[in-house]
Every structure is written in structure tokens, then in C-alpha cells.
N, C-alpha and C positions, 0 to 999 in steps of 0.2 A: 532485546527489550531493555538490560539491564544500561548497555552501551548508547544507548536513543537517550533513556531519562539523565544517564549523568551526561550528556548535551546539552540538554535542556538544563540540567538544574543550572548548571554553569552559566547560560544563558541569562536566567531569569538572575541570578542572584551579582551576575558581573557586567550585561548587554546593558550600552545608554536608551536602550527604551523604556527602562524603570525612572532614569532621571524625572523629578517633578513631580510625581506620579504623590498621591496623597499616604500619610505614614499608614503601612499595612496594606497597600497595594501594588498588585506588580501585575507587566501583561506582558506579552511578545508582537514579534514582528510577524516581516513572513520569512528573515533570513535566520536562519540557526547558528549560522559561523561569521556574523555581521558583526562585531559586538559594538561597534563605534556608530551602528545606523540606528535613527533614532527612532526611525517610524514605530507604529505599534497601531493593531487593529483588531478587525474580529476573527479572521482566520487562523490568524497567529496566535491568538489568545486561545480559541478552540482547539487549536494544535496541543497547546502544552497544558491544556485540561485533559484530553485526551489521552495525554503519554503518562499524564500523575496518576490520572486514572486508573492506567492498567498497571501501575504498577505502584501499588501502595503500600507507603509507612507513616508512621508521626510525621516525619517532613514533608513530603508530602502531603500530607491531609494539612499542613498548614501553609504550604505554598497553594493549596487548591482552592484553601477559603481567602487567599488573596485575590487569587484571579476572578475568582466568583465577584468577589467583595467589588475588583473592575468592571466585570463586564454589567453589573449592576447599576453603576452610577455613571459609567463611559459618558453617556448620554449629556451630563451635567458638567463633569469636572473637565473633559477637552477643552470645549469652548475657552472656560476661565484660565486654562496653561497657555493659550495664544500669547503671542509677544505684543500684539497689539489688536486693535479692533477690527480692522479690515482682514486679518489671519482668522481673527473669533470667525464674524459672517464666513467665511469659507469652511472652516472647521465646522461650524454649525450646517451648512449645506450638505460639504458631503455627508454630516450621519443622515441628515433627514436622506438622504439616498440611501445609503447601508440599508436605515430601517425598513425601508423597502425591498432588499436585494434576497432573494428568495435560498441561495446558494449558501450566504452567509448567517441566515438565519437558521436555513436547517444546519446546518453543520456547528453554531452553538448551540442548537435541542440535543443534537447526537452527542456530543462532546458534554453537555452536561448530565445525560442521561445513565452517564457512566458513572457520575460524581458520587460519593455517599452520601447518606441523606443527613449524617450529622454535619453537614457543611451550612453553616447558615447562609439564609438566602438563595438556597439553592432552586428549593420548592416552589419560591415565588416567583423569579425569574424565568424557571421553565414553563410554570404556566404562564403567566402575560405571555412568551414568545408564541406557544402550543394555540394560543386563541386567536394571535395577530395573524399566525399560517392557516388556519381551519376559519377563520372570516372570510379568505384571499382566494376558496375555491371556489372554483372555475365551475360555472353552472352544467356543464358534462362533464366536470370531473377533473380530476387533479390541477396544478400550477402551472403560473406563467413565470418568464425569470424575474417581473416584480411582484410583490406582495398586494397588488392591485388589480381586483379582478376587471375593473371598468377601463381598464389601459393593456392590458395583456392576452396573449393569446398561448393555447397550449404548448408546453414544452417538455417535450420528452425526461430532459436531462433536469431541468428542475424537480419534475413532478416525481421523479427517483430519489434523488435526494431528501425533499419532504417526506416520501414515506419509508424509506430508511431510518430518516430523526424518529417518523413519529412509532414506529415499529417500535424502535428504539426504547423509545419512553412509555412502552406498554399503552399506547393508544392502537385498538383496533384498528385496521385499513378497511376505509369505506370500499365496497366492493365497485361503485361506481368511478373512484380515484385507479382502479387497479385496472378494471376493464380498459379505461380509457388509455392508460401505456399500453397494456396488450396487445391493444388492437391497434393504436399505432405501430408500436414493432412488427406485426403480422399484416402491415398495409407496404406499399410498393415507397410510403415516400421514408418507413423507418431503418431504409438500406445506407441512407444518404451518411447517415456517420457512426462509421462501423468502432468507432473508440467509447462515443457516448454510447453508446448501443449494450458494450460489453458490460456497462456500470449498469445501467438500466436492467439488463435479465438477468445480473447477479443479485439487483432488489427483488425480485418476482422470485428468483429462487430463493430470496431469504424468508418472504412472508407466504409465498403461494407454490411453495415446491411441488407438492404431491397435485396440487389440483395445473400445472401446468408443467410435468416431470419430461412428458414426450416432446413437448415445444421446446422445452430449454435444452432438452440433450440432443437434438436436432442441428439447433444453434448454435451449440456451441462446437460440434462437430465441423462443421459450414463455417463457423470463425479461427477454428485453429487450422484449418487444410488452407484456409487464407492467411493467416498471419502469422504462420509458423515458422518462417522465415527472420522474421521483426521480431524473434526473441533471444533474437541471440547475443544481444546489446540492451542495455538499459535504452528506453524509451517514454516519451509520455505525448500527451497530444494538447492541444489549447481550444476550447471552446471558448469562441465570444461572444457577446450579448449586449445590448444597449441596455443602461440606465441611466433615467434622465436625458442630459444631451450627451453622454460621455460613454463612449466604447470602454465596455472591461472584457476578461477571461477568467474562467476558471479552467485550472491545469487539470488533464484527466489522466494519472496515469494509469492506464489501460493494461499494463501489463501485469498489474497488481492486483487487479480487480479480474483479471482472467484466469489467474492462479487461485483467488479466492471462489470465483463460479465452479475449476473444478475441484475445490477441494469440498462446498457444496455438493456437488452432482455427483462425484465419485469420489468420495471422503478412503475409502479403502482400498480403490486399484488402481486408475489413473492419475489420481493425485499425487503416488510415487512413482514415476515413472522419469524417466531424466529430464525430457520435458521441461520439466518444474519444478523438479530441485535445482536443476543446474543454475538456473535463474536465483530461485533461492539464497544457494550458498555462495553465488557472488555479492548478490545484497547482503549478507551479513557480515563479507570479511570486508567489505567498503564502509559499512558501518563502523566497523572495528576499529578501519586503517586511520590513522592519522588523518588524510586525506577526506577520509568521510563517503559518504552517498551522494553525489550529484547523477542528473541528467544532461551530457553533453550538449543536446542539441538547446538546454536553456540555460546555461551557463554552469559556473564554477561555483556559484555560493547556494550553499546546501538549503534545501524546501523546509521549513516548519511544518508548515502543512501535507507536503509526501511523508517526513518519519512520522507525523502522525497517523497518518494512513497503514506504515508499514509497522508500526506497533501495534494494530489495530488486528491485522493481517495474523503475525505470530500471536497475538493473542490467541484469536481462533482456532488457529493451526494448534495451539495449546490447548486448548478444550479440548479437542475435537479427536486429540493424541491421546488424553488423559480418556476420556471413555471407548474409548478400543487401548490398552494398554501388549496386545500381540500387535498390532497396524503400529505403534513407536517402536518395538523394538523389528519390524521387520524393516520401517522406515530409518534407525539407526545405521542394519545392517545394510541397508542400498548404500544409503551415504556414506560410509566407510569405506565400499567396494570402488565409489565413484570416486570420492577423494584417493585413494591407492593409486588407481586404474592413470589419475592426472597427477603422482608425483616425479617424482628424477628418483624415489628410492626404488619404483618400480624398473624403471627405465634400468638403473644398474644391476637390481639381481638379475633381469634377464640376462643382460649381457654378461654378467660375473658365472651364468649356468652355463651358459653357451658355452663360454672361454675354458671353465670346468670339467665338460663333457668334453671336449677338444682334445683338452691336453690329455687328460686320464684316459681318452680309448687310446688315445693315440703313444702314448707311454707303453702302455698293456702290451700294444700288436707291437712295438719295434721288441719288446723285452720277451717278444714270445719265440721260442724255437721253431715254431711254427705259423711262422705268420706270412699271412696272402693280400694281393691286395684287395681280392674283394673282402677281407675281412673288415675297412673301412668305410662299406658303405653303410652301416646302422650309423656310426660316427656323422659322417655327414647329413645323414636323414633327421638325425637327432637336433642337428645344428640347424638345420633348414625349418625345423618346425618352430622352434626357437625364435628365429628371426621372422619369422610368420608372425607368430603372434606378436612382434615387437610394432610391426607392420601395421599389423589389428588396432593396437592398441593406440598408435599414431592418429588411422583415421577416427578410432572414437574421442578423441581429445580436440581433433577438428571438428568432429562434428556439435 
């Protein structure tokens, strides 16, 4: 987490998307390791309210009331940074689109719902947003992917998102918004996209665990004998969606959100299991590495929006450690085993006991007055089990 926010700060305080911007405000993009691109929007904004969020100090809370202070006035001050008029009109178009886009709305309620409430502006901002989402529902219940119930029609992946933000910000979930995912999930056509899917029943398990505990662990069992395969690389998926006349996506990484359902549903057995730490502690030494956290298959330049996901993530994973305090330390003790089990320092003492047992029986029997040759078969039994486990140990670092 600590390694995500100094990304960001560096981000916010040296990336050209602060260029122009009015004295005391600053926003992001959607690239983290861009610093020369100038774009800046809502996602990216949401991202690094997000990461200040989980992780705050004085600077922080005053980087936060800048981004607030933007995404407050975005609306007004874009338009007038255009280089010229015919940039304003288009600038001006796509927000009136944004303010419609259902994805990017909840995801600044979520990201501002983290905020403190000493942040001015905070309060008023989330409301106006929280009224423009709860106008926009869908007369059976939950969202379409625009903020216009007279143009839209139900969407799974929307209507997760919305009530994620609004969980988020201590708004009850209409139970008529929650049926209606349910019971898409539990109809033949909620198979069609097993990625949104995974985000969708890790929402039901955020706000409706106990009242739908069998459905989700069902689910989730039926999603990892499928996709158990597809974890053994970083991955994420693309949903697209029309707004206005113009195709967009939102990135789904699924693989983070499937860690997060079992760390939900089985907070103290499954959730340590290799499974999902393995995953885990390659995300956080990629965070670490110079290199960073990308997704291969969508390039080289690092998501704003995924590390805010994955600070999002260990947060949880922090809470969730901090109230079982014997499930941290037995989850310590996995990881240490699992990190050992994958070093070269493993790999040489086997071979260095091997070599050890070798030489020293084999010293003993020549320096013995009495020595046979069956006296050397413990010696090689000894050696053979040795190499066994080296064996063992090989296929668990494949697997």
C-alpha cells in the first residue's frame, strides 16, 4: 500500500496532467507511469482519492482536498483550459457523456466515500452524485450503463458497481436493486460473462452475505474449478458498453476481485491456501520492482485505476487480518514456508545435506575395520530421499 501511494504521490505532484489545472488543484489520468501524458479524468481522479484514502497523513489529506476541490469544479474549469473553441464544444460533450456514465460515477461515490469528512466539499459532492445514481433507477431495479433510465436497460455490471459506491457511503441497498442482480446471476443468460460475474457476487457478498451465503459458495466453487487455470499469470478482462454514439470499456480485473470473494467467504481457511497468496505475493513484488504492476495482455503502462483496486484489496486483507490476529500470524507462517519452499537458499541446503550425508557415511564405512558393503545402503536411502524431496519441491514451484 505504502509502495502504490508513493506512485501516486509522485504522480500527482511531477505528471503533466496537473499542467493548467487552477492554483490548489491537481487530478490524475488513467496511466501511473505516464508522466509526460496529459490526459486526466474521472477514473484516474477516483484512483488516487482512493489510494490517499487508505492511506493517510497531513499530506495526504491535503493532496485529497485538491482532488475533491477538481473533481468538484471539473465540470466548469475543462471546457475554459481548451486551446480553442471547437476543443471547448468537444470537451464540453464528452463530460455531458461522463455525467451520464454509470461506471464512472459510482466509482467517484466509492472513492469519495473513503475520504474524511474534514475534506471540504466532500459532503456535497457525494450527495449531488448519490441523487443523480438513485433518480437513474431502473423501474425493476438496479442500473443501466448510462445514468438514464429512459435510454437504458439492465446491467448486471453497472448495477454492482452502483451498489458497491452506495454500500460504500452507508446508503442502504433497496432490496428490489439486489433481487434484480440475483436473479440475473441465477438465470441462464448471467453465465454469458464469467469475469463481470466474479465482481457482481463479490458485491452480494459484501452487502448480502449471510442472506445469500449457499448461492455464493456454490459459485464460487463452479468459478475457480473453471478458472483455476487463469491464475497463474496476471490477467484482467474488458467490458464494453455504448455511451452516446461512442464505444468505451471498463477493465475488469477479475482476478482481484476473486481473491477478494474468497477472502469474503472464507476469511480464515481458504483464503490462505497457495491459491491466493501465490497471486498475491507476485502482485506486491511487481508493485515494489522498479518495473511495477502491469497486465500483459493490455500493455506496459501501469492502470491508476487497477493499483487503486489493489490498495483497495490489502486494505481489506488488513482489516480483516487485524480482527482475527492468530489467522495473521498463521497466514505469516504460510508465507514464509511458501517463500522458502520458491528460494535457491532451499534448493542449496538440500543439496549441501545430501553431499553431507554422502561424504560422512561414506568416510565412517571406509575408516571402519569392519566395513561391508551393505553397510552403504542407509547412505544411499538417505541420499535418495533427499533428492525426492528436491523433486517435490521442483513440481510445487511449477505448480
Amino acid at each position: 500500500m505504502s509502495a502504490i501511494r508513493a506512485r501516486f504521490d509522485l504522480l500527482l505532484e511531477s505528471g503533466a496532467q496537473i499542467r493548467g489545472l487552477p492554483h490548489g488543484m491537481i487530478a490524475a489520468g488513467q496511466y501511473l507511469d505516464r508522466f509526460g501524458f496529459e490526459q486526466r479524468g474521472l477514473f484516474g481522479t477516483a484512483a488516487a482519492v482512493l489510494v490517499l484514502s487508505c492511506t493517510p497523513d497531513p499530506d495526504g489529506v491535503r493532496k485529497l482536498q485538491a482532488l475533491v476541490d477538481y473533481l468538484r469544479h471539473r465540470e466548469t474549469i475543462e471546457p475554459d483550459l481548451a486551446a480553442d473553441p471547437e476543443e471547448a464544444i468537444e470537451v464540453s460533450r464528452r463530460i455531458a457523456v461522463e455525467r451520464l456514465d454509470t461506471f464512472k460515477s459510482a466509482d467517484v461515490v466509492f472513492a469519495l466515500s473513503r475520504v474524511p469528512v474534514t475534506v471540504l466539499g466532500r459532503d456535497t459532492h457525494l450527495q449531488e452524485l448519490i441523487g443523480r445514481i438513485e433518480a437513474a433507477r431502473l423501474s425493476g431495479g438496479g442500473w443501466g450503463t448510462r445514468l438514464d433510465n429512459s435510454a437504458s436497460s439492465f446491467d448486471p455490471l453497472a448495477t454492482a458497481h452502483v451498489l458497491r459506491a452506495l454500500s460504500a457511503a452507508a446508503i442502504p441497498a433497496k432490496e428490489s436493486d439486489v433481487e434484480a442482480l440475483v436473479r440475473h446471476l441465477r438465470s441462464a443468460s448471467g453465465e454469458e460473462n464469467p469475469y463481470g460475474r466474479i465482481f457482481a457476487l463479490t458485491v452480494v457478498a459484501t452487502i448480502r452475505l449471510r442472506t445469500h451465503r449457499a448461492f455464493l459458495k456454490e459459485e464460487h466453487r463452479r468459478l475457480v474449478a473453471a478458472l483455476r487455470t487463469q491464475m497463474s499469470s496476471p490477467a484482467e478482462a474488458n467490458y464494453e458498453y455504448t455511451a452516446g454514439r461512442r464505444q468505451y470499456y471498463v477493465r475488469i480485473p477479475w482476478q482481484l476481485y476473486l481473491i477478494e470473494l474468497t477472502l469474503r467467504l472464507f476469511p480464515s481457511t481458504k483464503f490462505f491456501s497457495f491459491l491466493w497468496q501465490q497471486p498475491l505475493l507476485a502482485a506486491a513484488k511487481l508493485i515494489e520492482s522498479p518495473a511495477g504492476f502491469t497486465y500483459p495482455s493490455s500493455g506496459d503502462a501501469q492502470s491508476t485505476r487497477t493499483h487503486g483496486i489493489i490498495c483497495e484489496l490489502m486494505r481489506l486483507i488488513s482489516v480483516s487480518l487485524a480482527n482475527a490476529p492468530r489467522m495473521r500470524a498463521v497466514g505469516t507462517t504460510i508465507n514464509t514456508a511458501t517463500q522458502l519452499a520458491h528460494s535457491r537458499l532451499a534448493n542449496v541446503v538440500l543439496w549441501l545435506a545430501a553431499a553431507v550425508i554422502v561424504g560422512y557415511t561414506s568416510a565412517t564405512w571406509v575408516l571402519s575395520s569392519r566395513h561391508t558393503a551393505t553397510e552403504l545402503a542407509p547412505n544411499f536411502i538417505a541420499t535418495a530421499v533427499v533428492v525426492l524431496i528436491q523433486v517435490a519441491l521442483a513440481r510445487i514451484r511449477r505448480q
